[in-house]
N, CA, C and O atoms as CSV, one atom per row, in Angstrom:
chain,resi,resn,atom,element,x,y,z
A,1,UNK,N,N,109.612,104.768,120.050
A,1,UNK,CA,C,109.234,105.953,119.301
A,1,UNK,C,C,107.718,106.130,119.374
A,1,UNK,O,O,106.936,105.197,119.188
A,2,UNK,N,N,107.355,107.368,119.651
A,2,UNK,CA,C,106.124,107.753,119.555
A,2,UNK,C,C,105.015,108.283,118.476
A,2,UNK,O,O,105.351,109.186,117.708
A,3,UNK,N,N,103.960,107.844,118.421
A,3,UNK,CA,C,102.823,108.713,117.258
A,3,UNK,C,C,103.950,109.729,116.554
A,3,UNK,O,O,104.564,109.656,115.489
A,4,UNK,N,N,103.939,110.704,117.629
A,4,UNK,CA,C,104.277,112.220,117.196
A,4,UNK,C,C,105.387,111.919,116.374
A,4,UNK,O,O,105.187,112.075,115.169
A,5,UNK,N,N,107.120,111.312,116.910
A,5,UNK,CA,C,108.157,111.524,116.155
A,5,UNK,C,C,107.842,110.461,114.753
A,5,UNK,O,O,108.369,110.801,113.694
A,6,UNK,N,N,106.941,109.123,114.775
A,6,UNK,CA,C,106.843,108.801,113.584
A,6,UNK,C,C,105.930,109.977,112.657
A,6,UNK,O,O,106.500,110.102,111.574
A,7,UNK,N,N,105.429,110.342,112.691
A,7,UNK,CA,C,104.700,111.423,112.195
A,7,UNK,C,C,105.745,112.466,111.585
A,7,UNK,O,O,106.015,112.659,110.399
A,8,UNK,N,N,106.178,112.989,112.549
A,8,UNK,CA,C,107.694,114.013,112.384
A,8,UNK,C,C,108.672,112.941,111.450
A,8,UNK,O,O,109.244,113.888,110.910
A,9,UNK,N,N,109.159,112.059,110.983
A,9,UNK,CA,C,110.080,111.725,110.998
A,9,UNK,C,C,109.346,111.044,109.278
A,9,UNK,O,O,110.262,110.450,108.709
A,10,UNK,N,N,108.333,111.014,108.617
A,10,UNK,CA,C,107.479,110.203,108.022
A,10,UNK,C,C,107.536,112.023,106.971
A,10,UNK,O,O,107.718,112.217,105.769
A,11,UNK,N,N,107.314,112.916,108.009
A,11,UNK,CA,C,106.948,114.663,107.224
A,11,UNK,C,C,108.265,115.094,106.881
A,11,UNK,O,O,108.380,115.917,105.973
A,12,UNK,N,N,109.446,114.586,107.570
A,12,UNK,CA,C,110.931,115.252,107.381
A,12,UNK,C,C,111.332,114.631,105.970
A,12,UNK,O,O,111.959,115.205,105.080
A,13,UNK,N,N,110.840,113.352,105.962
A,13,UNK,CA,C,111.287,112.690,104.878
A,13,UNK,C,C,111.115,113.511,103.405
A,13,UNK,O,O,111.875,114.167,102.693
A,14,UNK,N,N,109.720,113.114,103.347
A,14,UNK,CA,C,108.641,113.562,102.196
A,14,UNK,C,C,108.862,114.895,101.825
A,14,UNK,O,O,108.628,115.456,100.754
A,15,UNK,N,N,109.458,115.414,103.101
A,15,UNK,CA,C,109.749,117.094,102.709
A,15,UNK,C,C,111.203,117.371,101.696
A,15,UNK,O,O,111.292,118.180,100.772
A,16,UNK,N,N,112.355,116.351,102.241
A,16,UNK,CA,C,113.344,116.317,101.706
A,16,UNK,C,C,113.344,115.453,100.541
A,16,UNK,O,O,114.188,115.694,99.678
A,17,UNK,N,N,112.496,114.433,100.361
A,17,UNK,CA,C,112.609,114.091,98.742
A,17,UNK,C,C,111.873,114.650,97.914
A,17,UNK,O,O,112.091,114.430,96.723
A,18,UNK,N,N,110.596,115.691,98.374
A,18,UNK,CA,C,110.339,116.079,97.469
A,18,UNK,C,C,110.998,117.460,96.611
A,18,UNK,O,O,110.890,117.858,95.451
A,19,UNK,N,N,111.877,118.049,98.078
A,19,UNK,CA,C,113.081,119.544,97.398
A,19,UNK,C,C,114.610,119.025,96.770
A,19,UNK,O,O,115.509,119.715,96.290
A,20,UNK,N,N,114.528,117.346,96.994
A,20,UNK,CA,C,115.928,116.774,96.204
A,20,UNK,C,C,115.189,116.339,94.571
A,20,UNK,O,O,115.891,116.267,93.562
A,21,UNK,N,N,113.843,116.109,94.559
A,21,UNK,CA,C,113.471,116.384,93.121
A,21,UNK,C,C,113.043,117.660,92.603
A,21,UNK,O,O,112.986,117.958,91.410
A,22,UNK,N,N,112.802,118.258,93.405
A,22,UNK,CA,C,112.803,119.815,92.847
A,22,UNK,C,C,114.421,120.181,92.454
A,22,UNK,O,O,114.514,120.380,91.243
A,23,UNK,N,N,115.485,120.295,93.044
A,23,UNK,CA,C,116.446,120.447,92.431
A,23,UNK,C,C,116.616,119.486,91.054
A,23,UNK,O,O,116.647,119.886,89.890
A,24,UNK,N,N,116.684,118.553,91.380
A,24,UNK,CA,C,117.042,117.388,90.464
A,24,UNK,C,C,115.988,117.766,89.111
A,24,UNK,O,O,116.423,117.577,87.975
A,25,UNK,N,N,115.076,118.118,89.245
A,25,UNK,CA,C,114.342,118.726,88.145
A,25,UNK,C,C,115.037,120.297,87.702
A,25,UNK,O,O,115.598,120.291,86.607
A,26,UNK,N,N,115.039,121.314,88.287
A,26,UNK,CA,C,115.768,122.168,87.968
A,26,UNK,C,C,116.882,122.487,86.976
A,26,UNK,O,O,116.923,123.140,85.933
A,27,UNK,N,N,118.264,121.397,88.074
A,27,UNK,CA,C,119.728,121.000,86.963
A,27,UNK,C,C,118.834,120.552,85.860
A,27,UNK,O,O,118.782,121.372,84.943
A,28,UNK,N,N,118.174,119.565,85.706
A,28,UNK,CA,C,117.903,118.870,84.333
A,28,UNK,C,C,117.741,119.638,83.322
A,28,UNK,O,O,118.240,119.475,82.209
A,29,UNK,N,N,116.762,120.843,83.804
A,29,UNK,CA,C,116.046,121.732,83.097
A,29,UNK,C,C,117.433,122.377,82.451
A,29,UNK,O,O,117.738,122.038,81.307
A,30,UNK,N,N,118.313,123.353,83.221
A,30,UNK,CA,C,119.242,124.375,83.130
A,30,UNK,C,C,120.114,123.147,82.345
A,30,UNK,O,O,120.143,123.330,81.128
A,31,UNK,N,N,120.704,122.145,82.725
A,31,UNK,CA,C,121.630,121.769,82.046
A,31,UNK,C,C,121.598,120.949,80.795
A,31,UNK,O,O,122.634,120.568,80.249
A,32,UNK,N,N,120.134,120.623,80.245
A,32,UNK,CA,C,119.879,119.617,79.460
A,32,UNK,C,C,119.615,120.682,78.341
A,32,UNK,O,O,120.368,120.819,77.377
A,33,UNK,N,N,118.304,121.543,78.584
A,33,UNK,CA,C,118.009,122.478,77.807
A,33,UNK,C,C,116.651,121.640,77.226
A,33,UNK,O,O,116.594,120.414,77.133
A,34,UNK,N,N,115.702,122.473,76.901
A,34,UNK,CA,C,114.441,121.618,76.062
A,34,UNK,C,C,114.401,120.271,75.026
A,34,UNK,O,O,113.498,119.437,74.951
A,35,UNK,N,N,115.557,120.321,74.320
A,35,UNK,CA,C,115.602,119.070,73.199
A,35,UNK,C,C,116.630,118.536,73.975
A,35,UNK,O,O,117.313,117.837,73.227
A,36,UNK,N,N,117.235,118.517,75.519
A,36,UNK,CA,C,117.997,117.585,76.031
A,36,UNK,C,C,116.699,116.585,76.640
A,36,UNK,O,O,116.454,115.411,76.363
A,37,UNK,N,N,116.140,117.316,77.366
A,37,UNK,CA,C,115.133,117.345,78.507
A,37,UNK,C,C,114.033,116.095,77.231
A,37,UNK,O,O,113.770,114.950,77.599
A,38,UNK,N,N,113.660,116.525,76.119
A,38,UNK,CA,C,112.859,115.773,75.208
A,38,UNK,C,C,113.816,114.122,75.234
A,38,UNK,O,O,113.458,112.985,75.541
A,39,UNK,N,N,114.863,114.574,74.856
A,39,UNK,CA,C,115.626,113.513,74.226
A,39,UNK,C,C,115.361,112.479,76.026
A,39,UNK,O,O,114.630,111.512,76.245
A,40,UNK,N,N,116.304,113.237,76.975
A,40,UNK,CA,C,115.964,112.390,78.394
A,40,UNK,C,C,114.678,111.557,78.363
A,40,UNK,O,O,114.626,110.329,78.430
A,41,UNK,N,N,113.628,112.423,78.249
A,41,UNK,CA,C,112.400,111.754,78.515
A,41,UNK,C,C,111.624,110.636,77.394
A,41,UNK,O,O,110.530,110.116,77.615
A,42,UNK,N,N,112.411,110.421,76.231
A,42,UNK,CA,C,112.053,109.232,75.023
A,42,UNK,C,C,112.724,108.166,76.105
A,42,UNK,O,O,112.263,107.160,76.644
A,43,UNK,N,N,114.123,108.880,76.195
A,43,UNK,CA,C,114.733,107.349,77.067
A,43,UNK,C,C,114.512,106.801,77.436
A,43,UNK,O,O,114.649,105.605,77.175
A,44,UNK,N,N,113.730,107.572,78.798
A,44,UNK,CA,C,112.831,106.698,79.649
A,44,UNK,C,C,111.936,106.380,79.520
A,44,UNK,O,O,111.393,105.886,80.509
A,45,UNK,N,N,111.111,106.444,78.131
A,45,UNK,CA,C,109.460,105.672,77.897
A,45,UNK,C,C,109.981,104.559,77.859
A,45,UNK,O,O,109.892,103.822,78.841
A,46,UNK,N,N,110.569,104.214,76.858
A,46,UNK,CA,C,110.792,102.584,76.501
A,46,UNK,C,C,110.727,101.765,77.754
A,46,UNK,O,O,109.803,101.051,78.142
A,47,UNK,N,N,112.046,102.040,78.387
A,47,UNK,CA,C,111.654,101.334,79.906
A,47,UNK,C,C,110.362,101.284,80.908
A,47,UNK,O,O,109.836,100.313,81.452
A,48,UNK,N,N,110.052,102.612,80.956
A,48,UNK,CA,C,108.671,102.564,81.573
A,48,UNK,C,C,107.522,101.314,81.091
A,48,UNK,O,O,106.929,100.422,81.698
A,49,UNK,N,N,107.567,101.748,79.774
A,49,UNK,CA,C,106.154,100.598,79.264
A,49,UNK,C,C,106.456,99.422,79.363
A,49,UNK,O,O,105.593,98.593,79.655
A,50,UNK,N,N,108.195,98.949,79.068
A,50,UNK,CA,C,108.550,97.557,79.520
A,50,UNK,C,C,107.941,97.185,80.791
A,50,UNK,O,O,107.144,96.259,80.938
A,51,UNK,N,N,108.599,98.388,82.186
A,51,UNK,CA,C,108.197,98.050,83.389
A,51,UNK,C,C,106.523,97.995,83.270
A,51,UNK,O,O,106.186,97.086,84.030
A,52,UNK,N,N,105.548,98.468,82.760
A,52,UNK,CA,C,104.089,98.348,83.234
A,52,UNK,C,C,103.972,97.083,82.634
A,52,UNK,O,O,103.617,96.155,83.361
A,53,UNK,N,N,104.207,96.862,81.422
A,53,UNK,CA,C,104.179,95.199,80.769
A,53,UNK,C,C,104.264,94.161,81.630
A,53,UNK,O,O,103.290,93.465,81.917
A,54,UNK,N,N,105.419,93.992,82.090
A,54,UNK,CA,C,106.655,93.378,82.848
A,54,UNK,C,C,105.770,92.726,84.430
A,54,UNK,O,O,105.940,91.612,84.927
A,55,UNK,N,N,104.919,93.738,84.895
A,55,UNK,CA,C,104.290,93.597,86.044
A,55,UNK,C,C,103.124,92.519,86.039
A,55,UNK,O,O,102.775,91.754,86.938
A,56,UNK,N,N,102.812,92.626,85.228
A,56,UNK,CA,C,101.870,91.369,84.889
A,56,UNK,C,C,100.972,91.278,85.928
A,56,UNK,O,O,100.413,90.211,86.178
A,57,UNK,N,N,100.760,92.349,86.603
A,57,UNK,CA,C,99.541,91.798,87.415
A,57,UNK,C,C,99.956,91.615,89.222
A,57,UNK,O,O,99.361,91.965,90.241
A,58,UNK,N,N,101.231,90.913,88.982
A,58,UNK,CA,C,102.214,89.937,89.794
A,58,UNK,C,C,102.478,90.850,91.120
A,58,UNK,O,O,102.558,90.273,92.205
A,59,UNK,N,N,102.596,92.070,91.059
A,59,UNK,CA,C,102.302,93.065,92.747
A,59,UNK,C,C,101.604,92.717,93.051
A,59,UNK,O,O,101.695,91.907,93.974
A,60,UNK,N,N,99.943,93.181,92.317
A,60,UNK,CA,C,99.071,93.014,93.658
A,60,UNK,C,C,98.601,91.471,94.267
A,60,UNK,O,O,98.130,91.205,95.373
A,61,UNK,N,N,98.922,90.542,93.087
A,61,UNK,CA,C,98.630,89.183,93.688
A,61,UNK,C,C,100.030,88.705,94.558
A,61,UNK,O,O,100.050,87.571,95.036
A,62,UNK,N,N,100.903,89.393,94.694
A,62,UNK,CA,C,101.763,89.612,95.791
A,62,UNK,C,C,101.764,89.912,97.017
A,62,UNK,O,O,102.349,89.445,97.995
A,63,UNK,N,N,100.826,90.999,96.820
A,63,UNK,CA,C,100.606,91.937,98.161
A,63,UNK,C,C,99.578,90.893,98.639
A,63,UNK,O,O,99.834,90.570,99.799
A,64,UNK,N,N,98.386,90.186,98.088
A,64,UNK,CA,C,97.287,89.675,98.511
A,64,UNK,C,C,97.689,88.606,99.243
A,64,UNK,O,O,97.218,88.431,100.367
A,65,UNK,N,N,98.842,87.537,98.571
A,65,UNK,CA,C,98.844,86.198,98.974
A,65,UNK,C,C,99.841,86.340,100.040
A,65,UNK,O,O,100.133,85.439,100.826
A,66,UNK,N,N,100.164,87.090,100.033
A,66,UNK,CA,C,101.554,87.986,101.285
A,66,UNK,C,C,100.485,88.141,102.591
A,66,UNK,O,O,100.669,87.657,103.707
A,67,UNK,N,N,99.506,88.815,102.226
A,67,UNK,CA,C,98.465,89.103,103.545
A,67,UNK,C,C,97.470,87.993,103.667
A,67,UNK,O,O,96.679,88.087,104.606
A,68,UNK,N,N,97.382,86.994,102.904
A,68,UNK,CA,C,96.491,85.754,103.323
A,68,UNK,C,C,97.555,84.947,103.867
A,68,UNK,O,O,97.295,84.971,105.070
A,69,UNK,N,N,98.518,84.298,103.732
A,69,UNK,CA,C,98.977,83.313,103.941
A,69,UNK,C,C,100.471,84.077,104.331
A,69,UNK,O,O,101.170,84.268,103.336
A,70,UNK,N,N,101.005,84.498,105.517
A,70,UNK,CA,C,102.476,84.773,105.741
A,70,UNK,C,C,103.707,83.678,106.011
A,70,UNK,O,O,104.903,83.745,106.294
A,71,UNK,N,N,102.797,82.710,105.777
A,71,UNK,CA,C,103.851,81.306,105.767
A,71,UNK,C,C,104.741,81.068,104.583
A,71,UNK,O,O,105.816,80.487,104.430
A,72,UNK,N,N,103.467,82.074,103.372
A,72,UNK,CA,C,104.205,81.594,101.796
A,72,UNK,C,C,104.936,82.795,101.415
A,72,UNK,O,O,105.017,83.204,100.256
A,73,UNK,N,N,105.440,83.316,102.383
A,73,UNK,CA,C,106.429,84.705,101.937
A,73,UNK,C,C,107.175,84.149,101.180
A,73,UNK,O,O,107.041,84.265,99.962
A,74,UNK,N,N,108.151,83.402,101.751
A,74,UNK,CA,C,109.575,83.371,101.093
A,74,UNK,C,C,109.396,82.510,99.847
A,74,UNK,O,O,110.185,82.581,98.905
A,75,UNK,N,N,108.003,81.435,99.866
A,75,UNK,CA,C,107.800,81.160,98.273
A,75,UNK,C,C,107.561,82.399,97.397
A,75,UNK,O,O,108.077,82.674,96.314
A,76,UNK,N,N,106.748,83.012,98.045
A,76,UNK,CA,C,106.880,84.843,96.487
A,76,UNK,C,C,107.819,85.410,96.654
A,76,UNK,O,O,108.098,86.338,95.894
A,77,UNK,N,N,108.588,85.088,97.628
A,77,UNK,CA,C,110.239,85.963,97.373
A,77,UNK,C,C,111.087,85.364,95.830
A,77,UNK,O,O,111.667,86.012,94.959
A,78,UNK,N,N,110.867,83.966,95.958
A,78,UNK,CA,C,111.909,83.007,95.356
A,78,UNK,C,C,111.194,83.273,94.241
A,78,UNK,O,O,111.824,83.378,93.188
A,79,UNK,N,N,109.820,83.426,94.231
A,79,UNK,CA,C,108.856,83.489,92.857
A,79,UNK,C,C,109.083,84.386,91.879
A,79,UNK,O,O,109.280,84.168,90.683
A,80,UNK,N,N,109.027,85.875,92.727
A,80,UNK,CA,C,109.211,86.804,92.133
A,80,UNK,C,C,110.413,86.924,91.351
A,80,UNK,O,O,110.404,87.338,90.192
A,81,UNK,N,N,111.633,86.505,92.083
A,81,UNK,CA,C,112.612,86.374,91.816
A,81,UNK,C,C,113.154,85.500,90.580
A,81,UNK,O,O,114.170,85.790,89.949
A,82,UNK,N,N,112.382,84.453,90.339
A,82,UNK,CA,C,112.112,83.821,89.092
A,82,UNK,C,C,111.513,84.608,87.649
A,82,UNK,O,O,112.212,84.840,86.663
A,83,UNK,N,N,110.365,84.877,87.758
A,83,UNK,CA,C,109.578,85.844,87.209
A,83,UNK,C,C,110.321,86.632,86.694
A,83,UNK,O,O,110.340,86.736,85.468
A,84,UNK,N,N,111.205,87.466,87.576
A,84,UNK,CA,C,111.735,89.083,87.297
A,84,UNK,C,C,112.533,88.521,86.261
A,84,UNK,O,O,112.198,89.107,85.232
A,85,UNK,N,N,113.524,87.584,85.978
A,85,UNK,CA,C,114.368,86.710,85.777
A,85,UNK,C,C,113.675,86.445,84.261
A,85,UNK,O,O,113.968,87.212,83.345
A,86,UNK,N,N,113.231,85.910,84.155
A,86,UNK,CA,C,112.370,85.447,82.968
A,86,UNK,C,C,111.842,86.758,82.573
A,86,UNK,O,O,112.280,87.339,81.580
A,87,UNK,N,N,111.060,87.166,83.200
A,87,UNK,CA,C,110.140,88.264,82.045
A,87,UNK,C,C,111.012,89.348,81.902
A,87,UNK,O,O,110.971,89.739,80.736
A,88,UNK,N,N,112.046,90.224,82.827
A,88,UNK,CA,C,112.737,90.881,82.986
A,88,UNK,C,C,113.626,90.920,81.288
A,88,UNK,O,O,113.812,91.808,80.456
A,89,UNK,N,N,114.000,89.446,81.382
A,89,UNK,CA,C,115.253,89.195,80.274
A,89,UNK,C,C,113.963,89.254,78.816
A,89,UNK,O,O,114.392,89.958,77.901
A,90,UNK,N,N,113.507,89.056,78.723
A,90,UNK,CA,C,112.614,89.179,77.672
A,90,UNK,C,C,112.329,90.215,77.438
A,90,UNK,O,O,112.283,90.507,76.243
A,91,UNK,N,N,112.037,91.155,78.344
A,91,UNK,CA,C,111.537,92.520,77.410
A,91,UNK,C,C,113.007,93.432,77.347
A,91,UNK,O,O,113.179,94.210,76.409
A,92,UNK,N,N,114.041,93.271,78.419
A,92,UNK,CA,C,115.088,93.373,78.021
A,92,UNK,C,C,115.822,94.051,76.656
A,92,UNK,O,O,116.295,95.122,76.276
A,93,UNK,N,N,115.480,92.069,75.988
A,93,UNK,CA,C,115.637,91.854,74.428
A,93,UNK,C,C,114.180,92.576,73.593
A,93,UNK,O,O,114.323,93.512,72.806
A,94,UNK,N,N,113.530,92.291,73.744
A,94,UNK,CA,C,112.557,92.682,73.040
A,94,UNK,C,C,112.560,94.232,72.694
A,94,UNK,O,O,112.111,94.835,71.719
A,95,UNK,N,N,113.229,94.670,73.846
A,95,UNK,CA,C,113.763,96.420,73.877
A,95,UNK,C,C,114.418,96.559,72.770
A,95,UNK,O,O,114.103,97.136,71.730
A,96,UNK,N,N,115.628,95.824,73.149
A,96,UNK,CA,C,116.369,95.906,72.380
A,96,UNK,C,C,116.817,95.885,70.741
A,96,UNK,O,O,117.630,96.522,70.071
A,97,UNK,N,N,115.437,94.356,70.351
A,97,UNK,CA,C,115.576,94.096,69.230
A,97,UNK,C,C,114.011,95.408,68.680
A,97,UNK,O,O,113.861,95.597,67.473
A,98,UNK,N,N,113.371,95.896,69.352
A,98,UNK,CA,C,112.913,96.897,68.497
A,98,UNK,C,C,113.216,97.996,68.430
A,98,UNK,O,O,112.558,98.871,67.866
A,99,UNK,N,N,114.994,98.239,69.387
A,99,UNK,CA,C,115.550,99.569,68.860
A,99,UNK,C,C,116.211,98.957,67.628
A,99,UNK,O,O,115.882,99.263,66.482
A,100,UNK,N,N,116.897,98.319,67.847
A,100,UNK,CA,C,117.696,97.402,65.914
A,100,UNK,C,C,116.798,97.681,64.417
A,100,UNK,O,O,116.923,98.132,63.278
A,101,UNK,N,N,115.851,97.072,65.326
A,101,UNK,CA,C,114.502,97.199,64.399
A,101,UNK,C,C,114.185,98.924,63.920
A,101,UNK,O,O,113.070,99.007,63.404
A,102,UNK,N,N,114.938,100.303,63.989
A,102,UNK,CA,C,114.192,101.233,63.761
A,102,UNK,C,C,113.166,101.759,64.246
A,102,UNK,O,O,112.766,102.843,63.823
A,103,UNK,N,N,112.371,100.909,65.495
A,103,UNK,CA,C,111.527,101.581,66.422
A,103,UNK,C,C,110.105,101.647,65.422
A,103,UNK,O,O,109.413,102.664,65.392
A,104,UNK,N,N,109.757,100.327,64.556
A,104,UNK,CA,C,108.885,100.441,64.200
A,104,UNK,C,C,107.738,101.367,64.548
A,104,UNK,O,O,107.734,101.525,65.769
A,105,UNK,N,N,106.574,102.172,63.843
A,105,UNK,CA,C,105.852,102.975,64.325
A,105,UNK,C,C,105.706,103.758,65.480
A,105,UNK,O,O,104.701,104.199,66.038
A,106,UNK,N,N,107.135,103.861,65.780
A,106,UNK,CA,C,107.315,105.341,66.746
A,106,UNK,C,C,109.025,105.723,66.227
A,106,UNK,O,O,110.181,105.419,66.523
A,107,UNK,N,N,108.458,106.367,65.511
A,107,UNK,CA,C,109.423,107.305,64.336
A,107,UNK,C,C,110.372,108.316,66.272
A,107,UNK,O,O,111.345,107.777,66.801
A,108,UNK,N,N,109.919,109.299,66.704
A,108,UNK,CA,C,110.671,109.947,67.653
A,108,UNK,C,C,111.820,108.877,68.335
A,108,UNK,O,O,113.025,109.125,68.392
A,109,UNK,N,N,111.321,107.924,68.720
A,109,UNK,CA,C,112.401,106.982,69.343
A,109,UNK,C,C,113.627,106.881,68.491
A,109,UNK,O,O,114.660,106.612,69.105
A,110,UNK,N,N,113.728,107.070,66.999
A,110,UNK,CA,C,114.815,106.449,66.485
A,110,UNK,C,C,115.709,107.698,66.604
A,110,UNK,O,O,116.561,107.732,65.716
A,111,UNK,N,N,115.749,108.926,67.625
A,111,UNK,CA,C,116.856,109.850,67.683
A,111,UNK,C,C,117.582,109.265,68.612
A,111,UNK,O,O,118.763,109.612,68.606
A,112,UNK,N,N,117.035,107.904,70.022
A,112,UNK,CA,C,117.339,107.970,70.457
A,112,UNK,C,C,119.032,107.335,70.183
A,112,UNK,O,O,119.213,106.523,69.275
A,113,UNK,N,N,119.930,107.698,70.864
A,113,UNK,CA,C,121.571,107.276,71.006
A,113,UNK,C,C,120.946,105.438,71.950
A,113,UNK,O,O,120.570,105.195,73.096
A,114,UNK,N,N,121.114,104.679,70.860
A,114,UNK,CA,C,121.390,103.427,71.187
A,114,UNK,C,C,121.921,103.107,72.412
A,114,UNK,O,O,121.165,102.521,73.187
A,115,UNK,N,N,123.289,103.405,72.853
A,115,UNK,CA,C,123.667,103.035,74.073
A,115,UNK,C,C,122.871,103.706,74.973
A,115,UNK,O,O,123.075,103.013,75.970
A,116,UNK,N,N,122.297,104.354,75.237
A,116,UNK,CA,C,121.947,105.224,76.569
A,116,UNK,C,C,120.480,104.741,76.114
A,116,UNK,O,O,119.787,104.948,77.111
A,117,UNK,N,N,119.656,104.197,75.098
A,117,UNK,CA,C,118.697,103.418,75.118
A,117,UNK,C,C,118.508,101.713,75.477
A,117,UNK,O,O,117.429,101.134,75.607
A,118,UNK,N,N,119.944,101.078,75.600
A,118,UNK,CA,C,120.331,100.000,76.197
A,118,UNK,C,C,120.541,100.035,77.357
A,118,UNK,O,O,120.400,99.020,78.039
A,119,UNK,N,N,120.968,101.315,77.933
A,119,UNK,CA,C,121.773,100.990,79.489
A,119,UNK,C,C,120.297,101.376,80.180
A,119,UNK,O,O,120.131,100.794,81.252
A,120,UNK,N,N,119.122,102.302,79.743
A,120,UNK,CA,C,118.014,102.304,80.303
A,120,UNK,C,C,116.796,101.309,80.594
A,120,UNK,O,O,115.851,101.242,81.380
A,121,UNK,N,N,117.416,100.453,79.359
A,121,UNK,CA,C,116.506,99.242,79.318
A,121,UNK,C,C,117.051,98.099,80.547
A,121,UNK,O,O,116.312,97.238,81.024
A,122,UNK,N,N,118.332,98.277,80.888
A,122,UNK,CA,C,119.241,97.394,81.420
A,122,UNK,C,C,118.664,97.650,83.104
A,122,UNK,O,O,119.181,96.873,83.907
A,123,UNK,N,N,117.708,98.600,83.665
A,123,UNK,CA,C,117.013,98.820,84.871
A,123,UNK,C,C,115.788,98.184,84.744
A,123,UNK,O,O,115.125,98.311,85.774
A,124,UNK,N,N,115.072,97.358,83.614
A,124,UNK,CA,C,113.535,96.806,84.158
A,124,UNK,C,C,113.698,95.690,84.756
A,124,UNK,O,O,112.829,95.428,85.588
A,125,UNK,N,N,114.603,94.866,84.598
A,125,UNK,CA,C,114.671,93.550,85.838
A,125,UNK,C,C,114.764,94.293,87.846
A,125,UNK,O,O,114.418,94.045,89.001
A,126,UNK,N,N,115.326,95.051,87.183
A,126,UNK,CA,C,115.769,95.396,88.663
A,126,UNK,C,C,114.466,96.053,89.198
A,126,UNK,O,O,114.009,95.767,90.305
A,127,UNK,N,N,113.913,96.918,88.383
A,127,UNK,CA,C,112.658,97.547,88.801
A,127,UNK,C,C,111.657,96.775,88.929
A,127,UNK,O,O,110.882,97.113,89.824
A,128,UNK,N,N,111.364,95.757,88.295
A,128,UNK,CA,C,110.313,94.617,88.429
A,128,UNK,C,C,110.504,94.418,90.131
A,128,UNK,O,O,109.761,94.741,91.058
A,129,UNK,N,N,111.801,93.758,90.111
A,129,UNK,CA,C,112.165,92.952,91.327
A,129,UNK,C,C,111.853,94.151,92.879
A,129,UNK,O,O,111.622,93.952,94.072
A,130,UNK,N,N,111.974,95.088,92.218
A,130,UNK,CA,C,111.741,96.389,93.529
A,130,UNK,C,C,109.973,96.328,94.033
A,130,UNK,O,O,109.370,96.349,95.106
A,131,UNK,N,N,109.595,96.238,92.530
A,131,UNK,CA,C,108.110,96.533,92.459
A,131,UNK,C,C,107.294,95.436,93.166
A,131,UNK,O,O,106.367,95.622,93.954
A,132,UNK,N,N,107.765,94.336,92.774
A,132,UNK,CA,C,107.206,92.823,93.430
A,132,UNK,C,C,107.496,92.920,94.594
A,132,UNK,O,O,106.508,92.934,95.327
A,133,UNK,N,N,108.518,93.002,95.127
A,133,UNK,CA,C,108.977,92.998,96.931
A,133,UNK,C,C,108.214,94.137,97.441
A,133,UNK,O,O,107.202,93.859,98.085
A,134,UNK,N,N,108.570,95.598,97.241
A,134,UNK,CA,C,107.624,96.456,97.515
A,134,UNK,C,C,106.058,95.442,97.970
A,134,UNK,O,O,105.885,94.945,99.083
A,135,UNK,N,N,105.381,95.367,97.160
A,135,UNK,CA,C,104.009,94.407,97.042
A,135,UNK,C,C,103.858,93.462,98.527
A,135,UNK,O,O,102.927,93.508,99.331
A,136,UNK,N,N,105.192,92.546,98.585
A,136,UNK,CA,C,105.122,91.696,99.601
A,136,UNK,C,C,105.152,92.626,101.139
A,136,UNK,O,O,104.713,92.346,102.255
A,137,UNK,N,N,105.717,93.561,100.728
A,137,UNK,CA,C,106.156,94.690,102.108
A,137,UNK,C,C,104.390,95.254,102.833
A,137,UNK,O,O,103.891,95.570,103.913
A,138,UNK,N,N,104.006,95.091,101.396
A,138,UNK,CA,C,102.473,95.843,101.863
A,138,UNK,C,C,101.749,94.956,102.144
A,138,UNK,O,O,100.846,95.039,102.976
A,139,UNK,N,N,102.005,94.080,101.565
A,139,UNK,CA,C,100.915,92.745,102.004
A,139,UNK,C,C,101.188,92.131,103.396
A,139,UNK,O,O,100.495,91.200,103.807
């Protein structure tokens, strides 16, 4: 494959995920309605801030020791994989026990529907583990 078709093929992409989130934003809009669309987007804070927590740093000293030393890949594979494991399950719970908890000092969170605030929390191990490998990919 050449310059040109990686180029072409790098622009086809980017073009099509960015009009499958333009739809995907759209339905949300039309089918959720403004206080769906609100309610959606509490959901996903919780998880988010887990995931920035969660990272600890641990990408980019991923990506680094990935590009100094390519002998110790598969030790930050197994590492990460530990890590995600451990810190993953902790904020997990920690999610969890401060939805139980009433969502101390963030009053909006407590509209959220419990289950669909559990099953969102139930993606930061996995996202850790994306985020860390990602890291090694670049490094």
């Amino acid at each position: 494959m050449n310059l040109f078709q990686n180029i072409l093929t790098t622009l086809s992409a980017r073009i099509v995920t960015t009009v499958l989130a333009l739809i995907s934003s759209i339905l949300l809009a039309r089918l959720l309605g403004p206080d769906g669309r609100a309610l959606f987007a509490l959901i996903l804070l919780l998880p988010e801030l887990a995931i920035s927590f969660g990272l600890l740093g641990f990408e980019q000293a991923n990506a680094v020791y990935a590009g100094l030393d390519p002998a110790g890949r598969r030790a930050l594979v197994w590492q990460s994989a530990v890590v995600t494991g451990v810190v993953g399950s902790i904020l997990v719970v920690a999610g969890a026990l401060f939805l139980v908890l009433g969502t101390p000092g963030f009053a909006a969170l407590a509209h959220v529907p419990f289950g669909l605030a559990l099953l969102a929390l139930a993606i930061v191990p996995a996202q850790l583990i994306v985020q860390y490998w990602l890291a090694l990919l670049r490094g």
